[in-house]
Backbone as JSON, one array per atom type, in Angstrom:
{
  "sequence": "XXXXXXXXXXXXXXXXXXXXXXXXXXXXXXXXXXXXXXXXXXXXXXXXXXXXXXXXXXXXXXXXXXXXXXXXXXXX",
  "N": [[0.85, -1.17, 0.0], [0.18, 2.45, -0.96], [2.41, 4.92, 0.79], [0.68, 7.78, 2.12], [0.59, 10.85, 0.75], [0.54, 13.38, 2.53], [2.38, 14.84, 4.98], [2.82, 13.8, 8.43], [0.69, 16.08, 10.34], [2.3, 18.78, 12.31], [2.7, 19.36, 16.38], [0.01, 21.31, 17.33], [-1.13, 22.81, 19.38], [-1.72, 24.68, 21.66], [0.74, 26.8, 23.51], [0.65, 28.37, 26.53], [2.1, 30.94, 28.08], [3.25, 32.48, 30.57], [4.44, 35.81, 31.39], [6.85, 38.15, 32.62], [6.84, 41.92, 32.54], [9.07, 44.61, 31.55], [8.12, 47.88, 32.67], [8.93, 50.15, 30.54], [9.3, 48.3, 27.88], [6.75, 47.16, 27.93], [5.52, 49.68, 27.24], [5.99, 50.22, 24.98], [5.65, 48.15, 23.46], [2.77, 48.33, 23.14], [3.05, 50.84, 22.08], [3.61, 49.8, 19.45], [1.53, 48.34, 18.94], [-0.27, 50.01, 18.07], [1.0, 51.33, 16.19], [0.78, 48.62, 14.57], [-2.19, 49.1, 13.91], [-2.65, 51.35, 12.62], [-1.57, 50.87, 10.08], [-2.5, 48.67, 9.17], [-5.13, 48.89, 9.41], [-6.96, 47.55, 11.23], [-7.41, 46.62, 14.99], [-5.51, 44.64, 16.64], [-5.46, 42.3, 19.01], [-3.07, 43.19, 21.87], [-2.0, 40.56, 22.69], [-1.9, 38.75, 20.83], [-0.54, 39.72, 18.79], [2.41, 39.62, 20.06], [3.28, 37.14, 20.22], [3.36, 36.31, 16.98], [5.22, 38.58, 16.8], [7.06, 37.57, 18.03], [7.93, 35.21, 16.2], [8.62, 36.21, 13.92], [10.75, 37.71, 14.93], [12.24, 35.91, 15.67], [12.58, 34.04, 12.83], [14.07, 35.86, 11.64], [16.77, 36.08, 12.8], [19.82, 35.57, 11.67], [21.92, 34.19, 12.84], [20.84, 32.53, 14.76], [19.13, 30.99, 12.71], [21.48, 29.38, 11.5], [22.34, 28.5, 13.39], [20.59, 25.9, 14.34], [20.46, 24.91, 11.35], [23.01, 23.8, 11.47], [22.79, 22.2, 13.62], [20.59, 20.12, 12.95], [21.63, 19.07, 11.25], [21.51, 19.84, 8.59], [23.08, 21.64, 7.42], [24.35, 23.97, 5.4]],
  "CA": [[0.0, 0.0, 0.0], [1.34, 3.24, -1.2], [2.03, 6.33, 1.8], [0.09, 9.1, 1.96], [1.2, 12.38, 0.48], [0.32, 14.37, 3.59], [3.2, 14.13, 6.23], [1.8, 14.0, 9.77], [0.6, 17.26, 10.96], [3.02, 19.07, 13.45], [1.9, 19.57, 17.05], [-0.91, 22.62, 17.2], [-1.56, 22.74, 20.52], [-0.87, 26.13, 22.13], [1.47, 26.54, 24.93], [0.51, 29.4, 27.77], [3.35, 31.54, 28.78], [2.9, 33.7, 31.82], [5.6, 36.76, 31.65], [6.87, 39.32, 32.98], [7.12, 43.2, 30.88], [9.73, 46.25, 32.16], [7.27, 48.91, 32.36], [9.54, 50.15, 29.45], [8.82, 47.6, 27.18], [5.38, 47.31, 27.93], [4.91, 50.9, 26.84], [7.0, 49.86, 23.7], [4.78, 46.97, 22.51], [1.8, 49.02, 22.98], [3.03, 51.8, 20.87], [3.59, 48.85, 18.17], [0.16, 47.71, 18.62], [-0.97, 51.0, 17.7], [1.58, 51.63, 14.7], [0.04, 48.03, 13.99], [-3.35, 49.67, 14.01], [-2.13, 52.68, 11.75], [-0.6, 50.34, 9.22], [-3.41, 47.74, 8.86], [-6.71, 49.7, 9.81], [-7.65, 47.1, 12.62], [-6.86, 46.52, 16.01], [-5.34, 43.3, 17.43], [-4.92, 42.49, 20.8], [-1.54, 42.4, 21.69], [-2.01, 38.8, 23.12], [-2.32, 38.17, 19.37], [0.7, 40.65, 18.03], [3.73, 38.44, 20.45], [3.58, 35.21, 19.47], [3.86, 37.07, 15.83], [6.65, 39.63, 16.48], [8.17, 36.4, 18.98], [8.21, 34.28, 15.39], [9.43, 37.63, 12.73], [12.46, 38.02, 15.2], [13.37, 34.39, 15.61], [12.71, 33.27, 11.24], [14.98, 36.51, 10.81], [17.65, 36.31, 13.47], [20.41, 34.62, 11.17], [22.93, 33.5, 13.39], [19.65, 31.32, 15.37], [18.86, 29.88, 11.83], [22.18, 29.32, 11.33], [22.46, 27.07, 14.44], [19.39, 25.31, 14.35], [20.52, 24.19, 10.47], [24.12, 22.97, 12.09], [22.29, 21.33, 14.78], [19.67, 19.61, 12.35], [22.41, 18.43, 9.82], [21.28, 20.08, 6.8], [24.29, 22.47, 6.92], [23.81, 25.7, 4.64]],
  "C": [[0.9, 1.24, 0.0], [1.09, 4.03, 0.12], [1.13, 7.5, 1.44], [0.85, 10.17, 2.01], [1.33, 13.24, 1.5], [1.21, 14.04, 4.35], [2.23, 14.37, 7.06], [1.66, 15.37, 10.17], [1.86, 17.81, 12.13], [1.7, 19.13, 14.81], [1.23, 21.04, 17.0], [-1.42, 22.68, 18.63], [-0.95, 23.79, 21.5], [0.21, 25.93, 23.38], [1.41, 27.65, 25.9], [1.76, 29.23, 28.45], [2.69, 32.45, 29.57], [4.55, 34.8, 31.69], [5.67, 37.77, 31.63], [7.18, 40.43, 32.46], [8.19, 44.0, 31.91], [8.76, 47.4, 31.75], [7.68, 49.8, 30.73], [9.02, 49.51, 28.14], [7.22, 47.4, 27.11], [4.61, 48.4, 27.15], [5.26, 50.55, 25.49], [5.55, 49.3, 22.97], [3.59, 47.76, 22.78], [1.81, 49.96, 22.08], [3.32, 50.61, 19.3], [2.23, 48.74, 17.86], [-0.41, 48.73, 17.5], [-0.3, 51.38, 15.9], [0.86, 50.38, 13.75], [-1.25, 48.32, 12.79], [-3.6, 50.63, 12.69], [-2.16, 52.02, 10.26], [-1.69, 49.74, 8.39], [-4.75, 47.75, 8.95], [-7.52, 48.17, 10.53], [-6.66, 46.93, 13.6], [-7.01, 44.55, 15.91], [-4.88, 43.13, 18.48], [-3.6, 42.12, 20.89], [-0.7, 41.16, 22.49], [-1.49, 37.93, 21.73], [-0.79, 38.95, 18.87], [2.04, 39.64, 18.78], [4.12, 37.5, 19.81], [4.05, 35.7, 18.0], [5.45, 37.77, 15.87], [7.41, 38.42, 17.29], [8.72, 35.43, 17.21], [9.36, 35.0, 14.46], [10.61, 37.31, 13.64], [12.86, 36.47, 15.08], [13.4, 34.0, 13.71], [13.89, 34.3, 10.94], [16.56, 36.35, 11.02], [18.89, 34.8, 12.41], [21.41, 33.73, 11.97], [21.89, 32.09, 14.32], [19.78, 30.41, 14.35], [20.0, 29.04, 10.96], [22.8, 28.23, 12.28], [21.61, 26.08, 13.99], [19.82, 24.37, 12.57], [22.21, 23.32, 10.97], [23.76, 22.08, 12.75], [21.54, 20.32, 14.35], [20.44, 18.74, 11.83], [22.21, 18.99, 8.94], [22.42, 20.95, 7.01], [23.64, 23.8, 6.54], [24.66, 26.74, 4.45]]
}
């Protein structure tokens, strides 16, 4: 019997982080939300904006994806 085309799904199953802001930062990511806001003519909560700007910095940060392919084997 042949395999199925579809690999297996990854896991999707959220993971709840509790953490802590520097009043600093806090004010920060709020003024994002808002440039968000500006940019894209809706609001998103910025429960919803993290996990996002947490993914953008890690896919960009080269020296991370630069490990992570050493560490894997594929090289690059």
């Amino acid at each position: 019997m042949a395999g199925i085309s579809l690999k297996q799904l990854p896991e999707r199953t959220p993971v709840k982080l509790t953490i802590s802001l520097m009043p600093d930062l806090h004010a920060r990511i709020g003024e994002y939300a808002a440039f968000y806001r500006e940019q894209y003519g809706r609001e998103e909560p910025v429960a919803e904006l993290i996990p996002a700007m947490l993914a953008t910095f890690l896919d960009n940060d080269r020296a991370f994806q630069r490990l992570r392919r050493e560490r894997s084997g594929k090289g690059g």
